[in-house]
Steps between C-alpha positions, in 0.01 A plus 500: 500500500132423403209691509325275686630171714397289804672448806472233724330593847485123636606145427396175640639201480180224483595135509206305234503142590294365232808662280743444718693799455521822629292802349642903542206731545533875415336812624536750237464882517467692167697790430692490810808682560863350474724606733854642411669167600294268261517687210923533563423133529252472146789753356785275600347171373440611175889576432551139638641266232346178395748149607386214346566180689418073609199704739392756268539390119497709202192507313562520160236368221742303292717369806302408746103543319314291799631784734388754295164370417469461933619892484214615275237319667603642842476877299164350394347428877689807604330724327137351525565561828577865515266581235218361761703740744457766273121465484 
């Protein structure tokens, strides 16, 4: 497990109009604790294998390289975001 995490205290659910779509709010508490059943969960996950399918393609560089290119960008804004987290 990590040093150091964030768990979710709240959530809301905020309907934006001018976006029309639907925006998830978190509450975050650092370095809470995990309880026994979420980190069998966490531990059970990571053993899950990977299915490729129509819903969920594989994203391979040569194969598929517009899916990949979407995959790095998403790491990109991903971790902006938790490095402002971080701060």
């Amino acid at each position: 497990m990590p040093d150091k995490f964030f768990k979710m205290d709240a959530m809301d659910f905020i309907w934006d109009e001018e976006k029309n779509r639907m925006e998830i709010r978190y509450q975050l508490k650092e370095d809470a604790k995990l309880t026994e059943e979420q980190i069998r969960e966490i531990e059970a996950a990571r053993n899950c294998s990977y299915v490729a399918d129509d819903d969920c393609p594989e994203i391979d560089p040569e194969k598929t390289p517009e899916l990949y290119e979407g995959f790095l960008k998403s790491l990109g804004e991903r971790n902006r975001k938790l490095s402002k987290l971080a701060l």
